[in-house]
MIVEXRO-389727 format. One record per residue (C-alpha): residue number from 1; chain; x, y, z. Coordinates in nm, 4 decimals. Example, Ala and Ser with C-alpha at 12.3 -4.5 7.8 and 13.67 -1.06 7.14 Angstrom:
+-----+-------+----------+----------+----------+
!  nr ! kette !        x !        y !        z !
+-----+-------+----------+----------+----------+
!   1 !     A !   1.2300 !  -0.4500 !   0.7800 !
!   2 !     A !   1.3670 !  -0.1060 !   0.7140 !
+-----+-------+----------+----------+----------+
//
This chain:
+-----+-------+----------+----------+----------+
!  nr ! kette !        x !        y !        z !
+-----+-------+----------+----------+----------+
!   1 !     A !   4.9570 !  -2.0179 !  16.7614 !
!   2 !     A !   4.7643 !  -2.2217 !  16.5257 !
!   3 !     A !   4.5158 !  -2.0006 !  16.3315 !
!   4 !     A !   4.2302 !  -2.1540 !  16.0571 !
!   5 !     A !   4.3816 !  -2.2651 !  15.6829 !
!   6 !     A !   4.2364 !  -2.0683 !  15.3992 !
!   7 !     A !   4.0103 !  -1.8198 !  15.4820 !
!   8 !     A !   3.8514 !  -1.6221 !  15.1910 !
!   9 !     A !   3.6884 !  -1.4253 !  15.3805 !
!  10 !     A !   3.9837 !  -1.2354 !  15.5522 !
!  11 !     A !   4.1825 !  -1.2876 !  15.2225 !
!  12 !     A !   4.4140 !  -1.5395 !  15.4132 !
!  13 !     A !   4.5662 !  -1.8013 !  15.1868 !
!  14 !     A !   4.7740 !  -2.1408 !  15.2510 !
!  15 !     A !   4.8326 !  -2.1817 !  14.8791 !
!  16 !     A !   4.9095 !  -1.9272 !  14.5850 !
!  17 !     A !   4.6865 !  -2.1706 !  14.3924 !
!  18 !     A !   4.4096 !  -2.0573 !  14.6274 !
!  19 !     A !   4.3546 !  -1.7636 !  14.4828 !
!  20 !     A !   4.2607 !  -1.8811 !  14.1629 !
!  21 !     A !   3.9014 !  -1.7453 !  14.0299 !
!  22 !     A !   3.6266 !  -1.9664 !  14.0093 !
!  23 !     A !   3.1925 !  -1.8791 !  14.1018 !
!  24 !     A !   3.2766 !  -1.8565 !  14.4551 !
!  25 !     A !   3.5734 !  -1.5770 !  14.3724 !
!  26 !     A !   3.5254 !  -1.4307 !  14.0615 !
!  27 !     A !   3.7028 !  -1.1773 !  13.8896 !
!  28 !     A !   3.6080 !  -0.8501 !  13.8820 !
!  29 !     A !   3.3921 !  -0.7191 !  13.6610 !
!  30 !     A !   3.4411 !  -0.3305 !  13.5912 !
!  31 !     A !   3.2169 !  -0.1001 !  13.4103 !
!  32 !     A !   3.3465 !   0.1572 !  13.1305 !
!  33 !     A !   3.2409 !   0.4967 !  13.2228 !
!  34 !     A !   3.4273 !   0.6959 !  12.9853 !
!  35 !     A !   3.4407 !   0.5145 !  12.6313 !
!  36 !     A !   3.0980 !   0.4332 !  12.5500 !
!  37 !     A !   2.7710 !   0.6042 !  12.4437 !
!  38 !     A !   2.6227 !   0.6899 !  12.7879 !
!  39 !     A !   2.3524 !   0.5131 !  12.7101 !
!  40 !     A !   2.5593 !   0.1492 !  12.6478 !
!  41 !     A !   2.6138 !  -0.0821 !  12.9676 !
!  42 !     A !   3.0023 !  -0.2056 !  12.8609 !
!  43 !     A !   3.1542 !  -0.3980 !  13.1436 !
!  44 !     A !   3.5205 !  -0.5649 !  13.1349 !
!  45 !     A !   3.5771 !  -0.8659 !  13.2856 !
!  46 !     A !   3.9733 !  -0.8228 !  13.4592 !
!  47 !     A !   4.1353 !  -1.1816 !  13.4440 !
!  48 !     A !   4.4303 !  -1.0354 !  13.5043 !
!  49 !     A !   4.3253 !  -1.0180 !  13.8861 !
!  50 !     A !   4.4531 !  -1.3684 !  13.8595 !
!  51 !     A !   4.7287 !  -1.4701 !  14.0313 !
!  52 !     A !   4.9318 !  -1.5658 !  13.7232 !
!  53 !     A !   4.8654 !  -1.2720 !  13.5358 !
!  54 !     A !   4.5937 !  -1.3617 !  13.2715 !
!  55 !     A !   4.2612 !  -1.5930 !  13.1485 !
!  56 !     A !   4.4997 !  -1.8438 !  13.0951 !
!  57 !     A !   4.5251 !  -1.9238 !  13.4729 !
!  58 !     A !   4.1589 !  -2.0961 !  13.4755 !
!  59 !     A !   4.3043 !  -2.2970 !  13.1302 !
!  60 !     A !   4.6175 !  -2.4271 !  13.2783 !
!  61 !     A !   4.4585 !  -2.5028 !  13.6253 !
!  62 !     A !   4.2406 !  -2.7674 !  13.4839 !
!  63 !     A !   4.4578 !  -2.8838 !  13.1693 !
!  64 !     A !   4.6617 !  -3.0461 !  13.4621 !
!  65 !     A !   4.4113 !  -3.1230 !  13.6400 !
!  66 !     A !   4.2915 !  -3.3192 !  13.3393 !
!  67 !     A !   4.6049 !  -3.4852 !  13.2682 !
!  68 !     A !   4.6691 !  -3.5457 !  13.6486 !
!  69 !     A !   4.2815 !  -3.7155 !  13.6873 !
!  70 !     A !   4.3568 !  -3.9021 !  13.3447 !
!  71 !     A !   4.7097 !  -4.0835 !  13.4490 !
!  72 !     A !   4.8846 !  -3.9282 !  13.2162 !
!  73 !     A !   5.0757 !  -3.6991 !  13.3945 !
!  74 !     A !   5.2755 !  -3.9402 !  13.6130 !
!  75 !     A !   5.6409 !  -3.8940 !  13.6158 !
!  76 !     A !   5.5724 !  -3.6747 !  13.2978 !
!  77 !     A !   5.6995 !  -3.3627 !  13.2172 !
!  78 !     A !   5.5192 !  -3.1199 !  12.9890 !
!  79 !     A !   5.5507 !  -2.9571 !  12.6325 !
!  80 !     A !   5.3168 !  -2.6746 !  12.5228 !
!  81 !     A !   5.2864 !  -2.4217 !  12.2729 !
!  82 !     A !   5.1834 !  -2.0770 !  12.3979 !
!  83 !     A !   5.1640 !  -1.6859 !  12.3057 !
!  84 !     A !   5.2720 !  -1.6202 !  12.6609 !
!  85 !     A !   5.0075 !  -1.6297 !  12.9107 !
!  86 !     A !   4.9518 !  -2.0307 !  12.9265 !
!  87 !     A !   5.3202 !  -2.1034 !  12.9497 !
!  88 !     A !   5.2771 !  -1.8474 !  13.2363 !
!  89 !     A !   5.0306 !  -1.9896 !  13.4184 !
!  90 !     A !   5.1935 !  -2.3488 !  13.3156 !
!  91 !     A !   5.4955 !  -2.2416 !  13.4230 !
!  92 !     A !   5.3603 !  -2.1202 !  13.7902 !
!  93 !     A !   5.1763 !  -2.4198 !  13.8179 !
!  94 !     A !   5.4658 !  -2.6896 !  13.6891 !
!  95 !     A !   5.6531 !  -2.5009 !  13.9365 !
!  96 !     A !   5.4482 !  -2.6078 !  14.2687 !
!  97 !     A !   5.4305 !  -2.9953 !  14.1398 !
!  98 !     A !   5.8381 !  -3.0059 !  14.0497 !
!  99 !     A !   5.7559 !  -3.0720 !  13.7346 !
! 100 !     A !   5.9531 !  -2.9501 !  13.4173 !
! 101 !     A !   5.8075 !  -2.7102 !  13.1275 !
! 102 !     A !   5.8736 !  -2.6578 !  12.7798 !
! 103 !     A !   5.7273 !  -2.3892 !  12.6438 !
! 104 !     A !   5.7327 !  -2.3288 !  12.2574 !
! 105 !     A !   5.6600 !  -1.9715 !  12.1855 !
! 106 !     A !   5.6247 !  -1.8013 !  11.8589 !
! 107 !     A !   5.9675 !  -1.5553 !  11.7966 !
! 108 !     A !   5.7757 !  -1.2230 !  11.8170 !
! 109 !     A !   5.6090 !  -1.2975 !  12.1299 !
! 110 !     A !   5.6979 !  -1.0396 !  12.3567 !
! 111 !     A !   6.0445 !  -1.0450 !  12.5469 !
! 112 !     A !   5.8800 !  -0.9706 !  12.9000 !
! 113 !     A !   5.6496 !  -1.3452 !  12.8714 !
! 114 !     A !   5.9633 !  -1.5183 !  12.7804 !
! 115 !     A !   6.1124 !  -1.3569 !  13.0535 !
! 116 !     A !   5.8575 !  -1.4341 !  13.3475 !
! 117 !     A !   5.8494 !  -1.7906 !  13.1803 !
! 118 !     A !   6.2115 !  -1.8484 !  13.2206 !
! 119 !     A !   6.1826 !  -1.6965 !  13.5978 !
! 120 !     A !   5.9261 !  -1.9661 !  13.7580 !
! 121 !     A !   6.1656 !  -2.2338 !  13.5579 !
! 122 !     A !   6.0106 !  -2.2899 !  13.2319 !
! 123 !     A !   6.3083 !  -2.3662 !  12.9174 !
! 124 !     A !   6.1723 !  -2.1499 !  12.5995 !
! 125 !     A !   6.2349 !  -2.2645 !  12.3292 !
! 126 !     A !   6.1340 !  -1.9881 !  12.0020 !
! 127 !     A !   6.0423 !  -2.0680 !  11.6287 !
! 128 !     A !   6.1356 !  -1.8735 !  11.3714 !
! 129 !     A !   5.8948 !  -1.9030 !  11.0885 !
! 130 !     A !   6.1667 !  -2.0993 !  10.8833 !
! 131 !     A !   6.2013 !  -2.3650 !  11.1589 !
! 132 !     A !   5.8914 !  -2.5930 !  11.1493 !
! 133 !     A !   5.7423 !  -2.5579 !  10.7555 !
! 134 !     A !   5.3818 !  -2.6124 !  10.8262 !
! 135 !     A !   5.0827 !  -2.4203 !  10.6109 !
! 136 !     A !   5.0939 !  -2.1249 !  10.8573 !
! 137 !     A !   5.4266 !  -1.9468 !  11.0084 !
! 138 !     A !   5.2060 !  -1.9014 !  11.3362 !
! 139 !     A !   5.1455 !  -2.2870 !  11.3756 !
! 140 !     A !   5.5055 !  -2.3345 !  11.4215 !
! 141 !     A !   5.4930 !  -2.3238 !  11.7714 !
! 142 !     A !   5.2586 !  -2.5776 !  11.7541 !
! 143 !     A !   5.4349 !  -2.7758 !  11.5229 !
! 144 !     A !   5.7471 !  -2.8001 !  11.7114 !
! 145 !     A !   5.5451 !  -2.9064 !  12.0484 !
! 146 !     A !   5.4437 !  -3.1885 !  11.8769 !
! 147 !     A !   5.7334 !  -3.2667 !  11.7603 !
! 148 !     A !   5.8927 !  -3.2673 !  12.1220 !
! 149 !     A !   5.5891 !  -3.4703 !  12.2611 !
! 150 !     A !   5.5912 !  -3.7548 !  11.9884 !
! 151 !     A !   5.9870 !  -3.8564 !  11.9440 !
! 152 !     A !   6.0404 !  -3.8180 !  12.3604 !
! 153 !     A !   5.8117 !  -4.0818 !  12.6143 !
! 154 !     A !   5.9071 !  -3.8151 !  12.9455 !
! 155 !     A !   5.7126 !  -3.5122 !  12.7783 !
! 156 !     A !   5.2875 !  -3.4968 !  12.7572 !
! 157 !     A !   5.1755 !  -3.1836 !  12.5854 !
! 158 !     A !   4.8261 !  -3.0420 !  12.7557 !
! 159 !     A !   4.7300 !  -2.9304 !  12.3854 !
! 160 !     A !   4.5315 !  -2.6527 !  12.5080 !
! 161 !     A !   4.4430 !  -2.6408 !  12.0983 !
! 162 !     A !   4.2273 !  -2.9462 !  12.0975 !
! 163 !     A !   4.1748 !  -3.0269 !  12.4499 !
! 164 !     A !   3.8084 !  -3.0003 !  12.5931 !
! 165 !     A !   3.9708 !  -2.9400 !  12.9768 !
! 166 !     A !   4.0296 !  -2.5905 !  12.8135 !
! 167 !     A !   3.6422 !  -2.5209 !  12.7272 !
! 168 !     A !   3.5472 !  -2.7032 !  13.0488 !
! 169 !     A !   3.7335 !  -2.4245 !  13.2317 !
! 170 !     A !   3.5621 !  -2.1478 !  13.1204 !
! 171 !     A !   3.1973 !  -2.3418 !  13.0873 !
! 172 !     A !   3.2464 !  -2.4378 !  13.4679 !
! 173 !     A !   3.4192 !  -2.0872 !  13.6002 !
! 174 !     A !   3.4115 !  -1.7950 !  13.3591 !
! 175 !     A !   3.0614 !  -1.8322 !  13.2513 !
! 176 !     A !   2.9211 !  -1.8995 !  13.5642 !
! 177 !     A !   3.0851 !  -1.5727 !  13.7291 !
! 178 !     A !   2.9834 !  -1.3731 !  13.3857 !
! 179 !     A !   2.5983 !  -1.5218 !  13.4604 !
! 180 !     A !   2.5833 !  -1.4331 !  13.8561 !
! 181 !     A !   2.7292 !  -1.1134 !  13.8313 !
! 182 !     A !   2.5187 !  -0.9205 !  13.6004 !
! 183 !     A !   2.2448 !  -1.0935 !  13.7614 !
! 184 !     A !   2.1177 !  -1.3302 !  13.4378 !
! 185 !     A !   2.1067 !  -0.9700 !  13.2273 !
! 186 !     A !   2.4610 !  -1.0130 !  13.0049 !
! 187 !     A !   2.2930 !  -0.9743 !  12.6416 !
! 188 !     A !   2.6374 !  -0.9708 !  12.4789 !
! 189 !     A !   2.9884 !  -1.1624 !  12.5111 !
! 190 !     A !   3.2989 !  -0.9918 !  12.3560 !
! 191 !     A !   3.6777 !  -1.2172 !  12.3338 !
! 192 !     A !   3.9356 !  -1.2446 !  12.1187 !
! 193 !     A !   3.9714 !  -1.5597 !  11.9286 !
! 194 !     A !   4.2608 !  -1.7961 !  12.0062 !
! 195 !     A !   4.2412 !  -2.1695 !  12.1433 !
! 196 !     A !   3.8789 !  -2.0971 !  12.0923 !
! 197 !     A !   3.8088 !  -2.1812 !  12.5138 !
! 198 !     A !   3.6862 !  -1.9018 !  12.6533 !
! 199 !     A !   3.4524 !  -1.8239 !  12.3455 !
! 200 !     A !   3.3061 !  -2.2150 !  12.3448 !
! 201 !     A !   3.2847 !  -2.2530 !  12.7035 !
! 202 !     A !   3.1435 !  -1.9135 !  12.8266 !
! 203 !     A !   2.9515 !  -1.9343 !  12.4801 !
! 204 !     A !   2.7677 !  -2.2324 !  12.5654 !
! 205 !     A !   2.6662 !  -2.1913 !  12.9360 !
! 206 !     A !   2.5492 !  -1.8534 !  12.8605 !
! 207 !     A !   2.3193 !  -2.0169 !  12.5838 !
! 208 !     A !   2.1973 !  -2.2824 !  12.7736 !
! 209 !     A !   2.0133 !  -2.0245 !  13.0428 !
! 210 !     A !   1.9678 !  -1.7900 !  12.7556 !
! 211 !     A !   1.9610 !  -1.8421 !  12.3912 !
! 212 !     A !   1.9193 !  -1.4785 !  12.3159 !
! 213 !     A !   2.2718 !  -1.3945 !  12.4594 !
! 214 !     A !   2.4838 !  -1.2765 !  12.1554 !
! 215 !     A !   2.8415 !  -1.4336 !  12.1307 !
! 216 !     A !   3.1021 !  -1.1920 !  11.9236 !
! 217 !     A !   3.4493 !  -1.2977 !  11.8605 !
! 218 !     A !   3.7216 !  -1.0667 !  11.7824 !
! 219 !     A !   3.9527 !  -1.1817 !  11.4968 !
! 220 !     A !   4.3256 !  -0.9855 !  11.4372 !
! 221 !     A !   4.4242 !  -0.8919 !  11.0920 !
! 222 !     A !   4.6605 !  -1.1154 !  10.9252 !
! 223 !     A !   5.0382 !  -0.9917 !  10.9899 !
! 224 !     A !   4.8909 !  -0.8779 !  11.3302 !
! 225 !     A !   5.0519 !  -0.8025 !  11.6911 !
! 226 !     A !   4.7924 !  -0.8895 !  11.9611 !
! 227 !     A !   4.9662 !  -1.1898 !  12.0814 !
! 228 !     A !   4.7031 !  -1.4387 !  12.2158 !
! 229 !     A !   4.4704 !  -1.3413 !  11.9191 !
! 230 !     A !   4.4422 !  -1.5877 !  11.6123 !
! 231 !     A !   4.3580 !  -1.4613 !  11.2646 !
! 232 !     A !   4.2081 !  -1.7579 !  11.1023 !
! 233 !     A !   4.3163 !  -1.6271 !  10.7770 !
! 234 !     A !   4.6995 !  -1.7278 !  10.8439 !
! 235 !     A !   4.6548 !  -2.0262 !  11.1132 !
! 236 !     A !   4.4447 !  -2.3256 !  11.1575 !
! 237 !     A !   4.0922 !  -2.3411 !  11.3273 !
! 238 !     A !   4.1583 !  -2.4290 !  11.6930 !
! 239 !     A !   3.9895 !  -2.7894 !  11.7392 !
! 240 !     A !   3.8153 !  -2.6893 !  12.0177 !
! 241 !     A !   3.6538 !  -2.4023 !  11.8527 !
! 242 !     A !   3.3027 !  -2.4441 !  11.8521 !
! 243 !     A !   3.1444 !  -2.1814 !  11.5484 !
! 244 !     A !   2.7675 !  -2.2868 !  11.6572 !
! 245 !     A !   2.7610 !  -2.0841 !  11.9731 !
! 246 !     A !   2.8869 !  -1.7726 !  11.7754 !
! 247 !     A !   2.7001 !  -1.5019 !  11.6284 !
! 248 !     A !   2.9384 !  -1.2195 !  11.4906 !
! 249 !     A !   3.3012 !  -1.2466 !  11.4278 !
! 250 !     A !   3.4665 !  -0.8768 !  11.4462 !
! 251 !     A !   3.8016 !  -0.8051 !  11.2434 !
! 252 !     A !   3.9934 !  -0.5245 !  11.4187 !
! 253 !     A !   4.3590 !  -0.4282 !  11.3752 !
! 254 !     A !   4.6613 !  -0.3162 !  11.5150 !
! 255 !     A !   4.6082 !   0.0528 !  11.5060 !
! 256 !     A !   4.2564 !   0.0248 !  11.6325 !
! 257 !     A !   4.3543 !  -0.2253 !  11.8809 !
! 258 !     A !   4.6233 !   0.0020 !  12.0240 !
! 259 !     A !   4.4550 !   0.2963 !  11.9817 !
! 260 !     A !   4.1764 !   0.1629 !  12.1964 !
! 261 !     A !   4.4252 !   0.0677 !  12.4749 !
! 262 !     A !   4.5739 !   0.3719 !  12.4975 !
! 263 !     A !   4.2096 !   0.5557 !  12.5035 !
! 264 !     A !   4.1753 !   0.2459 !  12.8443 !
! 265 !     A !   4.4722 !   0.4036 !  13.0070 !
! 266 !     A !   4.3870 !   0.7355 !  12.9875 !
! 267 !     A !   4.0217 !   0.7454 !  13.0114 !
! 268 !     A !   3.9771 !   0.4565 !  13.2550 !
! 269 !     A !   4.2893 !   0.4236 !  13.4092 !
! 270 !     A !   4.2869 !   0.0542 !  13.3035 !
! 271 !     A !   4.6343 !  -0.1223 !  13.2520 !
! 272 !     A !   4.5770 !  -0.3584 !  12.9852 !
! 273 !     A !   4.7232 !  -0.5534 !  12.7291 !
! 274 !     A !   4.6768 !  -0.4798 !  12.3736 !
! 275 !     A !   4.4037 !  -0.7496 !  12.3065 !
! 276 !     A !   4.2006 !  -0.5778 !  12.5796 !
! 277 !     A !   4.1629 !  -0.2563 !  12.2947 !
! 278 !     A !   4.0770 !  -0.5137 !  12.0288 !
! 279 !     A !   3.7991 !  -0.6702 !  12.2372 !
! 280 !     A !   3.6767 !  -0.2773 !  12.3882 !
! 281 !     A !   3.7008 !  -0.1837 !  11.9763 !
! 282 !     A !   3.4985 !  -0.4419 !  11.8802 !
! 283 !     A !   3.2458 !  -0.3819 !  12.1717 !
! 284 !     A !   3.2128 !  -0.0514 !  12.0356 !
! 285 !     A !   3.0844 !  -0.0950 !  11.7656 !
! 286 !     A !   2.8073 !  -0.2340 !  11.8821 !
! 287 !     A !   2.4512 !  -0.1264 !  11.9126 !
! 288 !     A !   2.4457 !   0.1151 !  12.2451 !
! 289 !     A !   2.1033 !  -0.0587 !  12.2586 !
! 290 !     A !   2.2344 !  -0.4188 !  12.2334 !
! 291 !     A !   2.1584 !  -0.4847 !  12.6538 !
! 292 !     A !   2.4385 !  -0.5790 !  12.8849 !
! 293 !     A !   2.7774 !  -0.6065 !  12.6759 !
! 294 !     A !   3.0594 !  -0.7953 !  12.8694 !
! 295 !     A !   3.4102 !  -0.8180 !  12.7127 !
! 296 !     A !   3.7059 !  -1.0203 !  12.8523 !
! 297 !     A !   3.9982 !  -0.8652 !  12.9335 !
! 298 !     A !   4.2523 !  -1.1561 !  12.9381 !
! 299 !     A !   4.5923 !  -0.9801 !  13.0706 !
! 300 !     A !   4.7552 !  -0.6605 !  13.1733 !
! 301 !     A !   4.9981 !  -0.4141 !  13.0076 !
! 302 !     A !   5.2686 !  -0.4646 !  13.2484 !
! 303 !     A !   5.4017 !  -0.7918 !  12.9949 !
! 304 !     A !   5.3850 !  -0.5421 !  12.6539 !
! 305 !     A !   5.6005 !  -0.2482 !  12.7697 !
! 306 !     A !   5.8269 !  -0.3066 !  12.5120 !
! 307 !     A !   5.5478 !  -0.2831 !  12.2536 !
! 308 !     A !   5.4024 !   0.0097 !  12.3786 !
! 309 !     A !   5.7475 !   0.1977 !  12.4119 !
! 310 !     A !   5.7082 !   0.1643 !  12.0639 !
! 311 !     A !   5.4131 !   0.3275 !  11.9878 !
! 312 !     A !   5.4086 !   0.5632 !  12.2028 !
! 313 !     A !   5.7837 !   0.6974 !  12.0273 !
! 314 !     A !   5.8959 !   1.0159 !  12.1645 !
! 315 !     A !   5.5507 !   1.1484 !  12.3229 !
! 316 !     A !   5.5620 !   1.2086 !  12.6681 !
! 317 !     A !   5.9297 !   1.2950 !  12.6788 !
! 318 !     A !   6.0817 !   1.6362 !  12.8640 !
! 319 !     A !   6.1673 !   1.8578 !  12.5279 !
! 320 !     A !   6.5344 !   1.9191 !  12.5233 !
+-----+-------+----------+----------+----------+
//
């Protein structure tokens, strides 16, 4: 019986790949109900409804893409520095073109993304701060990467630090979906700084079909755990980053930030990861009367279980 190739319509897929969002499949976009002043419109957009997990899908799709349309991916394998969810998504997608991946990953990055990385293939390779001396511990990652791609000709790195693939991505996808689905009314755009993609891409197309449209970033404290999250105070400005098309920068830290995620768990019944409560934190402060706040929830909780066994201690555990 031969029956019709992909079919979005009846959810019927001849690729895993084919499930990746883009205008004509976005990702949801869910609306807090229990958090906010009643009066504020706060809506989370859920990229990890992707099929690798996280934002970082859209990034990695068209970093090899970019590489791939450029030449410079034949009979290369790839390097990349990564917090987790690009090496992911890297990893998936490496996977399906028999390609190998080296991801360099920061040592406190959580065990369950070095896990998942090593599953779909990828080698992971950790720095310890003393291992690649540059002016920031959290560049070391980066560092090494480099390192990798300049002294061997078989290995390209993506650089999803510098390269423009990675704010193409989210000015061709993310802000498109953001634009459609609250119907040209999104006033205000809430994520986390990191490569500086999703803020510079979504940034700009949301500018260019309104200028009003306030862009707020969401900066971790120095010394912080919200992998994914840069604070600029203790790494180097992304390349990519583009500071014109934002307004605000928020600082929020750890206990906020986890607070905040535990408050999405219980209250919404949302199973995020911890830079999800640093981006709903830093929404919250915001004017109730602001308009239309949307605020990017990049991954779930199910890769920080380890952290949040932590913080959560002893609560929730029968009393002897």
């Amino acid at each position: 019986m031969t029956i019709t190739p992909t079919d979005t319509r009846l959810r019927r897929y001849e690729d895993i790949r084919d499930l990746m969002a883009g205008p004509a499949e976005p990702t949801p976009l869910v609306r807090l109900r229990h958090l906010p002043d009643p009066d504020a419109s706060l809506y989370l957009k859920l990229e990890w409804m992707s099929p690798f997990g996280s934002i970082k899908d859209r990034t990695a799709r068209y970093l090899l893409d970019g590489l791939e349309a450029a030449g410079l991916l034949d009979g290369k394998d790839i390097v990349e520095p990564t917090s987790g969810n690009t090496g992911i998504a890297l990893a998936a997608l490496a996977a399906l073109r028999g390609i190998r991946l080296i991801a360099t990953v920061p040592s406190g990055v959580p065990d369950e993304k070095k896990v998942l990385m090593r599953m779909l293939g990828a080698e992971v390779w950790e720095t310890p701060d003393d291992l690649c001396p540059v002016d920031s511990p959290k560049d070391g990652a980066i560092a090494l990467a480099r390192a990798i791609a300049a002294s061997d000709p078989r290995f390209v790195m993506p650089n999803q630090y510098a390269n423009g693939d990675n704010v193409r991505a989210h000015y061709e996808t993310t802000g498109p979906e953001i634009w459609t689905q609250t119907d040209g009314e999104v006033a205000v755009f809430v994520a986390g700084l990191g490569t500086g993609g999703t803020l510079t891409g979504v940034g700009r197309y949301l500018k260019e079909r309104n200028p009003e449209v306030r862009i707020v970033a969401v900066e971790p404290q120095p010394g912080h755990r919200l992998p994914g999250l840069k604070s600029l105070r203790e790494a180097k400005t992304p390349e990519i980053l583009d500071w014109s098309v934002i307004d605000e920068v928020v600082e929020v830290g750890d206990d906020d930030a986890y607070a905040r995620t535990k408050e999405l768990y219980r209250r919404e019944a949302l199973m995020v990861g911890p830079s999800t409560g640093a981006i709903v934190h830093a929404a919250l402060q915001l004017d109730p009367a602001a308009g239309l706040v949307v605020g990017v929830s990049p991954d779930s909780g199910f890769k920080y279980t380890s952290y949040f066994a932590d913080i959560l201690g002893d609560e929730g555990l029968p009393t002897p």
